[in-house]
PLY file of the C-alpha trace (Angstrom):
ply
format ascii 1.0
element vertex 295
property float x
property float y
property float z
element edge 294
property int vertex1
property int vertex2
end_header
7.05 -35.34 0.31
5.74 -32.75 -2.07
2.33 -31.36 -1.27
0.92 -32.58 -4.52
2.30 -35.95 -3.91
0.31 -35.29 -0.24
-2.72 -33.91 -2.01
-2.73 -36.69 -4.18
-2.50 -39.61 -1.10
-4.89 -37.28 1.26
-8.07 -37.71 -1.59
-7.88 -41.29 -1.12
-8.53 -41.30 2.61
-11.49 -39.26 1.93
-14.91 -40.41 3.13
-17.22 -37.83 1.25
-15.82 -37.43 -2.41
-18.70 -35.57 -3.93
-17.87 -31.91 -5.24
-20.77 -30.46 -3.81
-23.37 -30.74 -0.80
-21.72 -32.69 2.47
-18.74 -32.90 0.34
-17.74 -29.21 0.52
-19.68 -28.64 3.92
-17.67 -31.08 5.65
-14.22 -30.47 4.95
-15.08 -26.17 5.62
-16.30 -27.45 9.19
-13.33 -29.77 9.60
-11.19 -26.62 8.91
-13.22 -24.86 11.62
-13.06 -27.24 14.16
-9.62 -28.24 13.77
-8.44 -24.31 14.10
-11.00 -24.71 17.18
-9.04 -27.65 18.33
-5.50 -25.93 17.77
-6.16 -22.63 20.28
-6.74 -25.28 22.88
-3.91 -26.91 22.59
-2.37 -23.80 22.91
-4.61 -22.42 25.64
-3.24 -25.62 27.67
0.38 -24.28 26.66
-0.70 -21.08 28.73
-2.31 -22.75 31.46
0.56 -25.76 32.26
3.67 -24.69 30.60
6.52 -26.61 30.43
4.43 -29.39 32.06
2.61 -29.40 29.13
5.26 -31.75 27.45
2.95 -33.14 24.35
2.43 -29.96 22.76
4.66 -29.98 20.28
2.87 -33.75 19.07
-0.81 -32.22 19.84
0.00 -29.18 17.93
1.51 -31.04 14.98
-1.56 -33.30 15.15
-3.56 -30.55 14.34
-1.78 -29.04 11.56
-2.04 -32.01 9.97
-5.53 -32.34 10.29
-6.26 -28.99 8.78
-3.84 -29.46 6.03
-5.57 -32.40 5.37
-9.08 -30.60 5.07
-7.09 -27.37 3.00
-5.73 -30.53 0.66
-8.97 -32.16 0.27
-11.02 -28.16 -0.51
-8.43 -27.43 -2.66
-8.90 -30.68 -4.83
-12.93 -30.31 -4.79
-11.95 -26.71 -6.16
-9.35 -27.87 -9.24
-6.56 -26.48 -7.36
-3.11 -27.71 -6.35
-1.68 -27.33 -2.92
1.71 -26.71 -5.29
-0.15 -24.12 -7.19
-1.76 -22.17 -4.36
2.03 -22.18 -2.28
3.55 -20.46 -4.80
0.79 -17.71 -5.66
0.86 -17.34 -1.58
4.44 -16.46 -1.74
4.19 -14.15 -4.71
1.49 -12.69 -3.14
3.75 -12.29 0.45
6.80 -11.32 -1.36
4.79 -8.58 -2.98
3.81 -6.94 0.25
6.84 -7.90 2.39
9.89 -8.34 -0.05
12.11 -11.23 0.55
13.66 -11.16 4.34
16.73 -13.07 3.39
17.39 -11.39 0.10
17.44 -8.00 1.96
14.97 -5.01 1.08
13.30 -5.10 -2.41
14.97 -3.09 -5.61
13.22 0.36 -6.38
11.14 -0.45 -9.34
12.28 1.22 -12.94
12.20 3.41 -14.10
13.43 5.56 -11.80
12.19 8.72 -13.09
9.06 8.28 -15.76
10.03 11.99 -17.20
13.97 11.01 -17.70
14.65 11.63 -21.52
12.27 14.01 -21.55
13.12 18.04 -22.41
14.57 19.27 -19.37
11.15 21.82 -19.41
9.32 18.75 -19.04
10.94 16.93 -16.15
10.27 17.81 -12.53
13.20 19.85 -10.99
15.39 17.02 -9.38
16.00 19.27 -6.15
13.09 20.99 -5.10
12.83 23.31 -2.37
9.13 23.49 -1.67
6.61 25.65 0.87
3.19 26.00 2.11
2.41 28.67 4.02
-1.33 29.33 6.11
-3.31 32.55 6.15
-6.84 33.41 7.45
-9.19 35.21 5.66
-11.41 37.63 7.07
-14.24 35.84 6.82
-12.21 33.54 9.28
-11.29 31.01 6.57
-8.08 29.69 6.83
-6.03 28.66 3.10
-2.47 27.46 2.13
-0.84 28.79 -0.83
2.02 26.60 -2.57
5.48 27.79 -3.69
7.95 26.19 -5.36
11.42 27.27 -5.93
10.53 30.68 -4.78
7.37 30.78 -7.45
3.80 30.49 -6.32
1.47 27.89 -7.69
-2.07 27.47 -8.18
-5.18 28.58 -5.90
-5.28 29.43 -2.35
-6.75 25.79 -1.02
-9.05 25.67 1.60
-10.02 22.29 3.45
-13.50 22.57 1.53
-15.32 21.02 4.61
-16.89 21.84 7.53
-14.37 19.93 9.64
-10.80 21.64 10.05
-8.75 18.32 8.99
-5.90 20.11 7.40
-6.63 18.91 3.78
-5.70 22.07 2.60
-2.35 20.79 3.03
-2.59 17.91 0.77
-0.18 19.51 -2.11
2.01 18.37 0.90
1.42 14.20 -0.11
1.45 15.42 -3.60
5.11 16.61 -3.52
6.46 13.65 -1.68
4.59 11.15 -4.16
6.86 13.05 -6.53
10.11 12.42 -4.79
9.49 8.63 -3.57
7.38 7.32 -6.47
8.46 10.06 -9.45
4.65 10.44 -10.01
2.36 13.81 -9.66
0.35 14.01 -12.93
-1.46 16.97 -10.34
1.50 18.56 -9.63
2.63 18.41 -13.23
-0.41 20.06 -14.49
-0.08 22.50 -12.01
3.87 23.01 -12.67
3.49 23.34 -16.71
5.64 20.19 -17.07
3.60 18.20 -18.99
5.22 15.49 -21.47
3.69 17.66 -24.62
6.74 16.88 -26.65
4.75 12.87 -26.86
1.01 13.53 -27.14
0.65 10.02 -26.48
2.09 10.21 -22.96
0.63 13.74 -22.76
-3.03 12.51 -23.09
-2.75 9.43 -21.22
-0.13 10.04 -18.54
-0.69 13.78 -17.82
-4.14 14.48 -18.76
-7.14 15.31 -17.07
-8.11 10.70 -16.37
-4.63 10.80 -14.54
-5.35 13.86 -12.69
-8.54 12.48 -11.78
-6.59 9.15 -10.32
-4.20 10.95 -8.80
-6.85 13.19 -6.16
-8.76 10.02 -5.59
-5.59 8.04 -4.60
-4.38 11.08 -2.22
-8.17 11.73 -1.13
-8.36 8.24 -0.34
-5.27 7.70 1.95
-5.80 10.90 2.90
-9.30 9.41 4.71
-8.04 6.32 5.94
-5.10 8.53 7.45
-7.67 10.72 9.16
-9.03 7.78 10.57
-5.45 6.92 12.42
-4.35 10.03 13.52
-2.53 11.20 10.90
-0.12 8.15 11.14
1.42 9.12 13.79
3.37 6.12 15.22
2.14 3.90 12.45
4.95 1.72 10.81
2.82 -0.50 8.43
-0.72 0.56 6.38
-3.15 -1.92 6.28
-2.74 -3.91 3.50
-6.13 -3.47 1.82
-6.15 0.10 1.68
-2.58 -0.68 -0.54
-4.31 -2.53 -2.48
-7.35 -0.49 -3.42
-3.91 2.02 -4.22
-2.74 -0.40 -7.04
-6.05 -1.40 -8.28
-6.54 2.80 -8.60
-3.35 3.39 -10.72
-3.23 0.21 -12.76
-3.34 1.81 -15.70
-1.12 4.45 -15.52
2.64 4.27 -15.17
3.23 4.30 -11.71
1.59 1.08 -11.55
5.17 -0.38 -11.81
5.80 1.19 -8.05
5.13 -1.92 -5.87
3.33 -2.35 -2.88
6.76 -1.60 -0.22
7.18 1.16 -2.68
3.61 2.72 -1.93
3.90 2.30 1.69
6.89 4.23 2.11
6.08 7.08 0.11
2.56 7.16 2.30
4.22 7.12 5.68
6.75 9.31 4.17
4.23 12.01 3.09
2.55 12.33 6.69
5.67 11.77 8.71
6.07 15.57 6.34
2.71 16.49 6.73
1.93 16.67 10.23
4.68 19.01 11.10
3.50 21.30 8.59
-0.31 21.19 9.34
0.90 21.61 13.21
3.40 24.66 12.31
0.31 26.28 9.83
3.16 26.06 6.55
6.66 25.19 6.46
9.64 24.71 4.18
11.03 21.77 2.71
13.42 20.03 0.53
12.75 17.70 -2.37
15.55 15.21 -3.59
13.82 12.86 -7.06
17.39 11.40 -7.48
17.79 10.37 -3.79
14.31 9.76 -3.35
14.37 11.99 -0.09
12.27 14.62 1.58
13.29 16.95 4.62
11.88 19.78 6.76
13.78 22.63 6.90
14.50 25.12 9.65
0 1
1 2
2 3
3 4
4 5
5 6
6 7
7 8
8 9
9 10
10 11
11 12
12 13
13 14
14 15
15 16
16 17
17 18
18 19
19 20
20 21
21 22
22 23
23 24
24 25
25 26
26 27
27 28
28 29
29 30
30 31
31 32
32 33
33 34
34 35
35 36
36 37
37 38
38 39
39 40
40 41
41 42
42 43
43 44
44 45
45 46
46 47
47 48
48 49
49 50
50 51
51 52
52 53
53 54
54 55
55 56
56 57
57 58
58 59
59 60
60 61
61 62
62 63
63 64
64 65
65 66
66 67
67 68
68 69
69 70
70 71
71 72
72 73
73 74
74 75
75 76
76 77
77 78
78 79
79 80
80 81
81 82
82 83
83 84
84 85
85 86
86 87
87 88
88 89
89 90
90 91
91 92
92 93
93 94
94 95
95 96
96 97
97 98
98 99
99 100
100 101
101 102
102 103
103 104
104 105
105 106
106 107
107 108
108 109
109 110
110 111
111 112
112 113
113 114
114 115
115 116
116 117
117 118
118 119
119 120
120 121
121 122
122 123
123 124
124 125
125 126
126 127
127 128
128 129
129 130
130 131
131 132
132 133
133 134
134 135
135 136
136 137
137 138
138 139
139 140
140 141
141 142
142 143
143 144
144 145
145 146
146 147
147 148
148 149
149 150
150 151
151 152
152 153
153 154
154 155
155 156
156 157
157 158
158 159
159 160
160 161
161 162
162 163
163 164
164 165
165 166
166 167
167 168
168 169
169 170
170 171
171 172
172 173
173 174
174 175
175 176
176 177
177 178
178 179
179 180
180 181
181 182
182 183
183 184
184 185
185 186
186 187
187 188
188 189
189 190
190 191
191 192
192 193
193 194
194 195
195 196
196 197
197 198
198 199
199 200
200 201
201 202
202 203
203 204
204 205
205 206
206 207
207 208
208 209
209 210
210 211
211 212
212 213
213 214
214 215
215 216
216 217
217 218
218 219
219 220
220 221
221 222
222 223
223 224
224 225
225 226
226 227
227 228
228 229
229 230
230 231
231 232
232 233
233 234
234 235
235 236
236 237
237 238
238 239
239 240
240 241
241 242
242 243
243 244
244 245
245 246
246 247
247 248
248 249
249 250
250 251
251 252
252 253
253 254
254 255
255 256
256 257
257 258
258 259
259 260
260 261
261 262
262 263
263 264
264 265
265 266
266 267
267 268
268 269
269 270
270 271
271 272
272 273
273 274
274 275
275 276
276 277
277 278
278 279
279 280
280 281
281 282
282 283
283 284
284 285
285 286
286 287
287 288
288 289
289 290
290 291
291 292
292 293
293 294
């Protein structure tokens, strides 16, 4: 049966049609009760085991009933059960990929500064380090090089917590190689994409800039708040989202969700070491889309 077709044959077994009041109230409590009604079938399963033989009828039984109340919502809401399934598994695919098509494509392109003047592009091998000092006014600061040629401002954490932030250039880098997207880092690296003023003003310019420190300052936060994502394999899913909604309008917006939560684990799985060490060296690959510590 197709779940229209169901939808369709549910509506006439229902006993309060209106579109508003008891109509809406009751089906939302039938969904309640019926989830109710499923955990104790399955507290039962707990409790009795395999003496519990019905199960697999009680538990069935319930499904149905709350697909019947999801059916009969959706209808009082001029939706399809067809039409909400297949958003549901856009949306799912979107976060997980398909299992049984294997791990999603890297989204294109691969680089956004490919065709570019080579003064323009980022390097394609980078060999990147951060290195700690402390002030005598007890300050501690990181200073970036790149290559072998130093870049920007001594950053401090800017706070009165030490919480390492002064190592973010860190998640800026590795944004680079995973997603090919810095407009900080190519502000601060004189590889703006001048030779277009279109992609110059809107890409590189001081709105992207802008996006890009909120996005990092942002993870950056929830990160903090799950130390350092250590022993985390998956970021919570509406923190990826507030990512996307962020960039939107800029061109990394093509980078999907998988996409984002690899580079993110990627950049602290980096970043810890470093903070722990006070500075390290590492190794940038944009064409392989790898990063690694080196000795």
């Amino acid at each position: 049966m197709e779940l229209n077709e169901y939808q369709n044959k549910a509506r006439a077994t229902d006993q309060r049609p209106r579109r508003e009041g008891d109509g809406i109230v009751v089906p939302l409590l039938g969904i309640a009760g019926e989830a109710g009604a499923l955990l104790t079938e399955y507290k039962k399963l707990l409790r009795d085991g395999p003496a519990y033989a019905s199960f697999p009828e009680q538990v069935s039984e319930e499904l149905g009933d709350i697909l019947w109340y999801v059916a009969n919502l959706a209808g009082k809401f001029d939706l399809t059960l067809d039409g909400i399934a297949v958003a549901n598994l856009a949306k799912t695919a979107t976060r997980w990929g398909d299992r049984d098509s294997g791990p999603a494509a890297w989204t294109r392109p691969h680089l956004f500064d490919e065709g570019f003047p080579e003064a323009e592009q980022f390097p394609r091998q980078m060999t990147a380090e951060v290195s700690e000092s402390v002030e005598a006014n007890g300050l501690a600061t990181v200073r970036l090089t790149i290559d072998g040629k130093a870049y920007g401002d001594p950053l401090s954490d800017n706070s009165t917590n030490d919480d390492g932030y002064r190592f973010h250039d860190v998640l800026h880098l590795v944004h680079i190689a995973m997603l090919s997207w810095s407009p900080t880092m190519r502000r601060l690296m004189k590889r703006k994409r001048k030779s277009q003023p279109t992609i110059d003003v809107a890409e590189d310019g001081a709105r992207a800039t802008i996006i890009d420190e909120g996005v990092v300052e942002m993870v950056f936060d929830y990160a903090r708040r799950h130390n350092f994502l250590d022993g985390v394999e998956r970021i919570d899913y509406e923190l990826l989202r507030a990512v996307k909604r962020r960039t939107s309008s800029h061109e990394v917006s093509v980078r999907s969700v998988p996409e984002w939560e690899q580079a993110i684990l990627e950049a602290y799985r980096i970043w810890r070491p470093i903070r722990a060490q006070g500075g390290e060296r590492f190794r940038l690959d944009l064409v392989e889309r790898k990063v690694e510590l080196l000795e």
